[in-house]
C-alpha positions in Angstrom: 43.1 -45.9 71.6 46.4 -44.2 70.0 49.6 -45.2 70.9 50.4 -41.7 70.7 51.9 -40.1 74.1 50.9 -36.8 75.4 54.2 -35.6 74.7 54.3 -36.1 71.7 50.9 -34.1 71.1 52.2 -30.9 72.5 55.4 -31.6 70.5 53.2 -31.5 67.1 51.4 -28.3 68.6 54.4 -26.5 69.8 55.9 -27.5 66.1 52.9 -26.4 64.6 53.0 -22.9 66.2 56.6 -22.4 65.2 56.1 -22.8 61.6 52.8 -20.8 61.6 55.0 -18.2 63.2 57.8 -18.4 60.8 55.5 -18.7 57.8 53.6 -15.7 58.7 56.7 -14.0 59.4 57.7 -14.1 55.8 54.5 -13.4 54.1 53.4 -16.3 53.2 49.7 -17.3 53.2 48.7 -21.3 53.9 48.2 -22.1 50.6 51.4 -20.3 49.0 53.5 -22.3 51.7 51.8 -25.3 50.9 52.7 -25.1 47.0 56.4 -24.3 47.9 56.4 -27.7 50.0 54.8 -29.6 47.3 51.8 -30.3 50.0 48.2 -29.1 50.4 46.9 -26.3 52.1 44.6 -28.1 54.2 48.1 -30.3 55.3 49.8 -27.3 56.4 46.6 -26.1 58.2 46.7 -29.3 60.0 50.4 -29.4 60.9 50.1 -25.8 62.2 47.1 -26.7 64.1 49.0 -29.4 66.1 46.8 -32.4 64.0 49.1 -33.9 62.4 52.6 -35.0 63.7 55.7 -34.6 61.4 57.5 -38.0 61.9 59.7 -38.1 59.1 62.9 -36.2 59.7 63.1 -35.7 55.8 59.5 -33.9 55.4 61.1 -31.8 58.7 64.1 -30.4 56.9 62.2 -30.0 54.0 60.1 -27.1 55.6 62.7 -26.0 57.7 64.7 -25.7 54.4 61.9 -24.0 53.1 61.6 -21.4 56.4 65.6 -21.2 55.7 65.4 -22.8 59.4 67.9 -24.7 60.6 66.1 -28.3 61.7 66.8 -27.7 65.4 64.8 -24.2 65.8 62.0 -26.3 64.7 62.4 -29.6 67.1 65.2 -29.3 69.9 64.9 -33.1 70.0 66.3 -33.7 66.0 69.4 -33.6 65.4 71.3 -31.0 64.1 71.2 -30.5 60.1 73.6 -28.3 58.2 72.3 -25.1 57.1 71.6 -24.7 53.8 73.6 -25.0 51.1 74.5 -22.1 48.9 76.4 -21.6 45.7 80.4 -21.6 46.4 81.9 -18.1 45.4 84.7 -18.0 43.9 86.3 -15.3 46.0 84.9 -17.3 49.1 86.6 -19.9 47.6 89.8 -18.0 46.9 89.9 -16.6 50.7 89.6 -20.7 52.1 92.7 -21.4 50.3 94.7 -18.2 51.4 93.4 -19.2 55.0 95.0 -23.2 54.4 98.2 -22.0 53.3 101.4 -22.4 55.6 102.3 -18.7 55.5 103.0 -17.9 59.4 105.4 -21.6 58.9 106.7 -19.9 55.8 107.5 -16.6 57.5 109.4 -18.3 60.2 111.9 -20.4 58.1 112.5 -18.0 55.5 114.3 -15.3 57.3 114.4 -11.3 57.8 113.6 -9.3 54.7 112.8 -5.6 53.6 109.6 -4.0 55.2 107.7 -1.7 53.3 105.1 -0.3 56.2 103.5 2.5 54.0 102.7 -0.4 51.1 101.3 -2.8 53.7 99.3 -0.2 55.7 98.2 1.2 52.2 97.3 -2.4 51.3 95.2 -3.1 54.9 93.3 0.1 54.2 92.6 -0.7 50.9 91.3 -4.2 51.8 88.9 -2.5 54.0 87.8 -0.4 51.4 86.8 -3.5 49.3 85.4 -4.9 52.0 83.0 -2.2 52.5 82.1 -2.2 48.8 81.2 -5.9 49.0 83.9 -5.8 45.8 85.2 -9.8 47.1 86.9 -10.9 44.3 89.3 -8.5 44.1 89.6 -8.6 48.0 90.5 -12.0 47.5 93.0 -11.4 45.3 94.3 -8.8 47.1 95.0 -10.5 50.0 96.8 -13.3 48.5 99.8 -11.5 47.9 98.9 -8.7 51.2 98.4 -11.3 54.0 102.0 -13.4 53.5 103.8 -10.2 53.7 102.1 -9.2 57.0 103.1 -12.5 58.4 106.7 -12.0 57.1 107.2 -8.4 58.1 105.5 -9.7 61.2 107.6 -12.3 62.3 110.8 -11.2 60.2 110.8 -7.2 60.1 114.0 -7.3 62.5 113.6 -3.6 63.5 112.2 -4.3 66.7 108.3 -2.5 66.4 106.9 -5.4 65.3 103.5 -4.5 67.2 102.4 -2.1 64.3 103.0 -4.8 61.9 100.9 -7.4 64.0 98.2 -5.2 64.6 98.3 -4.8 59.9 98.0 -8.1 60.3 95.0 -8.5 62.5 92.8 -5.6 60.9 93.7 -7.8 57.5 92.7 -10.7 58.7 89.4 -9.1 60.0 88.7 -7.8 56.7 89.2 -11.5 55.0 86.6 -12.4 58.2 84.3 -10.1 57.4 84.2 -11.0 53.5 83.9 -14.5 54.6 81.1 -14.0 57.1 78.9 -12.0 54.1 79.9 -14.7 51.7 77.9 -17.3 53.2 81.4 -19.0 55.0 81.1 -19.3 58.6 83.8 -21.8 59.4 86.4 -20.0 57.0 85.2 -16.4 58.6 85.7 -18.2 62.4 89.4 -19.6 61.1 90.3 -16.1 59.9 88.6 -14.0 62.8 90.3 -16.3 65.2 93.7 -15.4 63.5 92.8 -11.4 64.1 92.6 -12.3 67.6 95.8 -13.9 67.9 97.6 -11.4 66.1 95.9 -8.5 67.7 96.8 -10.2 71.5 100.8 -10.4 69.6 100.6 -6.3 69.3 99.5 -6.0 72.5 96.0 -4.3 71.1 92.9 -4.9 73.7 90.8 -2.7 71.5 91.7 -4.9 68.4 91.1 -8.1 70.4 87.9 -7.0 71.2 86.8 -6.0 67.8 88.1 -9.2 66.9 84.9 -10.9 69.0 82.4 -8.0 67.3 83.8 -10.0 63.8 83.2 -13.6 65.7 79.4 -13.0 67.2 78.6 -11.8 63.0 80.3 -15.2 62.4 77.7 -16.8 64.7 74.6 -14.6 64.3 75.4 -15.7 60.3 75.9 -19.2 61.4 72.4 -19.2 62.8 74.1 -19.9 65.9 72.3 -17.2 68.2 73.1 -18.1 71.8 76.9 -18.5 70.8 76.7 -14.7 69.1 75.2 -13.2 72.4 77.4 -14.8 74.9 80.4 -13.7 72.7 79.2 -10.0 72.4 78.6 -10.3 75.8 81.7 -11.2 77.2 83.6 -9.2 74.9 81.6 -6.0 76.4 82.0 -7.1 80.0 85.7 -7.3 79.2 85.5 -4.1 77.9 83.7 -2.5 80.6 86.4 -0.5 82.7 87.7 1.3 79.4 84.0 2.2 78.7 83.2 3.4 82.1 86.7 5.9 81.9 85.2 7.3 78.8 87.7 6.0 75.9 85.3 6.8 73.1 86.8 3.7 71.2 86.1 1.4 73.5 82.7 2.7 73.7 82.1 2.3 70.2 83.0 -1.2 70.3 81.0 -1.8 72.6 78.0 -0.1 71.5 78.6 -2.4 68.1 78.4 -5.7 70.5 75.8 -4.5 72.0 73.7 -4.5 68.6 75.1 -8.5 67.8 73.6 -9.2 71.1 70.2 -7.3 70.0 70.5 -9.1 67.0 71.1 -12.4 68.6 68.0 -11.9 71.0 66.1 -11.1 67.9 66.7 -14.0 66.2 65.9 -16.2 68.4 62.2 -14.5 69.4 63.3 -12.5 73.0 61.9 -9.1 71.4 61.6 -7.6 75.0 65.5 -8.2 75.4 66.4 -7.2 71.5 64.8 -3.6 71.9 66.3 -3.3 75.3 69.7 -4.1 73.9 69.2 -1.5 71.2 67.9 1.2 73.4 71.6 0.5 75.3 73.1 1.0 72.4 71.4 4.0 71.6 72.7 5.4 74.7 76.0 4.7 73.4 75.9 5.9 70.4 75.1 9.4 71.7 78.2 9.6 72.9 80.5 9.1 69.9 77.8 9.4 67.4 79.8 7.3 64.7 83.3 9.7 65.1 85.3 6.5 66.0 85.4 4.1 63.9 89.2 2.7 63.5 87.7 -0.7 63.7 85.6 -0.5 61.0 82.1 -1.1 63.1 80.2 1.7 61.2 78.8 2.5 64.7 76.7 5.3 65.7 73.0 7.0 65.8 72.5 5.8 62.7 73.6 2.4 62.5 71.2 1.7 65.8 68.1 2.5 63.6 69.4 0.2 60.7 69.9 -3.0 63.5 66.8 -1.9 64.5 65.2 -2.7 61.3 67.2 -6.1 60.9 66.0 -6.8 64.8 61.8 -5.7 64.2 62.1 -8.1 60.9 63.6 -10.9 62.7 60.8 -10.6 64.8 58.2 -10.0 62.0 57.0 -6.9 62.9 57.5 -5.5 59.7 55.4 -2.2 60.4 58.0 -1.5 62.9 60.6 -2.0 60.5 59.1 0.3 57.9 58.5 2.6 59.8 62.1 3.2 61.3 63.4 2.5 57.8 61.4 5.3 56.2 63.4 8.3 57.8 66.8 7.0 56.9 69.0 8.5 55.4 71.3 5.5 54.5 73.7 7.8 51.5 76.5 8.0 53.5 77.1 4.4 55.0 79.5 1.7 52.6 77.9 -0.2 50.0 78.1 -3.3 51.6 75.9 -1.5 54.8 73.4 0.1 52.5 72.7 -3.0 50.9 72.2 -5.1 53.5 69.9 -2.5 54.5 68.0 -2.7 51.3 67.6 -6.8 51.8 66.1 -6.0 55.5 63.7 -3.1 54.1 62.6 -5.7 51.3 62.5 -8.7 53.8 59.7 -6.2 55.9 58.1 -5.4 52.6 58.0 -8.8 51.3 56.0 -9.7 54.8 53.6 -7.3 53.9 52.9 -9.3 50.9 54.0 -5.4 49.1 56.0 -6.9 46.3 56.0 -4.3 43.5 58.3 -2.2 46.2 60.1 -5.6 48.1 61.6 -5.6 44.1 62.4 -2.5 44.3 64.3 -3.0 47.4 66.3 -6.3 46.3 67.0 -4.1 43.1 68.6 -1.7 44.8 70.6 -4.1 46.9 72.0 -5.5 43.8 72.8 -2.2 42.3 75.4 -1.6 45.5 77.0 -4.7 46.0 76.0 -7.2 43.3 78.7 -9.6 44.1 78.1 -9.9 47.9 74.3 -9.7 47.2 73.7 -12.3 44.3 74.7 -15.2 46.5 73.2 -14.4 49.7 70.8 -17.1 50.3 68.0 -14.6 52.3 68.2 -12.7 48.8 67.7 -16.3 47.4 64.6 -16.8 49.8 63.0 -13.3 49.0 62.5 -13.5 45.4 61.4 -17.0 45.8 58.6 -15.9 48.4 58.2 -13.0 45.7 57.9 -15.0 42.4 55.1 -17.3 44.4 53.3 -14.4 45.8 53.2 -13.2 42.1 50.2 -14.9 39.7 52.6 -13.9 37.0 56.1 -12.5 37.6 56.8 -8.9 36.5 59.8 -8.5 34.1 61.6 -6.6 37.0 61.3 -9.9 39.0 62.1 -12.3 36.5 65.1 -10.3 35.8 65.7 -10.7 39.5 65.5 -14.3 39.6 67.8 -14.4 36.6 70.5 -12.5 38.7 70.2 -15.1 42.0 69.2 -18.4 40.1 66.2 -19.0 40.7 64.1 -20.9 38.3 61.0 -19.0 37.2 59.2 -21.6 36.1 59.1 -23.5 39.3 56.7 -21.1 40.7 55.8 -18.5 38.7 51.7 -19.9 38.3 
């Protein structure tokens, strides 16, 4: 008789239909998931079937490393492991130490100075426009010199507005959030998001505070940390809700945005019937100001429903959806950082298809818009991973790929 408890039968089977789900979800067959975990195939079948138990937390992270899984969507009972590690920009880098250094402590004790408002709202817009271009290296260095003159002028400016110059310093700080959160950084993105907040509450901005928890649910949905996102989208639009309801088409917009974190949210964690009716809220919204209102950098509108809409159908792996929404897009007016992160969804639905002549086209054209932001991004990592094993033998263009992300070739191109 096994000393095996029921429970721990349906564990293995409830396991075993996760990772089935998440393999199939990324286009991998049995046997080509089985090579990237160093196993056989007829060990995956077995886990997936429920037969065989996974007891060892290290063979547990190692598929949920290889799912890009964080341990505890796999087994609610393990504890909870890092997510994965990535390579260390140096602009992420760069952005850490600007957020560690004493400048607010520095601003205080070092007493009223010159303000220069048309260099330091020149020098906010301009951050944003980096941003947007996924250009983080010179952000970075940007910032360095822009964000301790906000705090100075801030706290020192003397001439009695200092609300304009607090709400500089909150959209700058949003920006460095924003980099952070695409670079891979979620506890840097949260410290400098957090800072937006406080500064936008200092000039008195609602609106700004509230675009300050749009930045902090991407920090979470990043962060692989789902239920977090959606209760702060959430909140943030229920805070927002008399503004909405009186028509200010700002508010609206903002809201509109949360409501697509808390699509994506639902997405990610497998509620499709409440993703799609998040987005179809959204849609609503978007109607209404159809992407005219924009002064906190959301990119919201008509069209930026149909791109979460493509992120929220891959998430759930159903790529024809995805595809299908994606082929009637026309993307050419959106910021380089937007269309490429378009691009990586569009090849993430292709790649699940198993269609990997065109998934390389996709990732291509990702890296063509935003190389910076899109060389490190550890999905773009996964992708041509899950692309070189689909491939008997890699094609130049993917080689060329791996090459520009780091992956080794030779580890699984068979």
């Amino acid at each position: 008789m096994s000393g095996e408890s029921p429970d721990s039968g349906e564990y293995a089977k409830a396991l075993g239909r996760k990772v089935a789900l998440h393999r199939k979800r990324r286009g991998l067959s049995q046997k080509e998931f089985a090579g990237l975990l160093g196993r056989s195939e007829a060990w995956v079948s077995q886990v997936e079937r429920g037969v065989r138990r996974i007891d060892r937390m290290t063979v547990l992270e190692k598929i949920a490393d290889t799912l890009d899984l964080p341990v505890a969507e796999l087994a609610a009972e393990a504890p909870l492991v890092a997510s994965a590690i990535t390579r260390d920009p140096s602009a992420a880098g760069a952005l850490r130490v600007l957020l560690g250094e004493a400048h607010a402590l520095r601003a205080v004790l070092s007493g009223a100075g010159p303000v220069d408002r048309t260099k330091l709202r020149d020098g906010v817009d301009r951050a944003w426009q980096l941003t947007h271009a996924g250009e983080y290296t010179d952000l970075a260095e940007l910032l360095t010199g822009l964000i301790p003159e906000l705090e100075a002028a801030a706290r020192t400016g003397g001439d009695g507005d200092e609300r304009d110059l607090f709400r500089l310093l909150a959209s700058a700080y949003q920006a460095c959030g924003a980099a952070l959160a695409h670079a891979g950084d979620p506890d840097a993105a949260w410290v400098a998001v957090d800072r937006s907040v406080v500064a936008a509450e200092r000039a008195r901005d609602p609106l700004l505070m509230a675009a300050g928890g749009f930045r902090l649910a991407i920090v979470f949905n990043g962060a692989r940390r789902h239920e977090e996102a959606g209760r702060v989208a959430g909140d943030t639009a229920d805070a927002l809700a008399l503004a909405v309801e009186h028509g200010d088409p700002a508010a609206v917009a903002l809201c509109g945005a949360l409501t697509l974190q808390r699509a994506v949210a639902a997405g990610r964690s497998n509620r499709a019937e409440e993703a799609y009716e998040h987005l179809r809220r959204a849609r609503e919204m978007a109607v209404t100001v159809d992407g005219e209102n924009d002064g906190h950098h959301t990119e919201f509108g008509t069209l930026n429903v149909e791109l979460h809409e493509v992120a929220v159908a891959v998430c759930l792996g159903d790529a024809g959806r995805a595809l299908r929404v994606a082929e009637h897009l026309d993307v050419s007016g959106l910021s380089a950082e937007r269309r490429a992160r378009f691009q990586i969804d569009v090849a993430t639905a292709r790649t699940q298809r198993r269609r990997v002549v065109e998934a390389v086209t996709s990732l291509e054209a990702a890296l063509d818009l935003a190389p910076e932001m899109v060389r490190d991004k550890p999905v773009v990592r996964r992708l041509v991973s899950d692309l070189l094993t689909m491939s008997p033998v890699a094609s130049d263009r993917l080689r060329r790929l791996a090459r520009e992300t780091g992956i080794p070739v030779g580890s699984t191109d068979r």
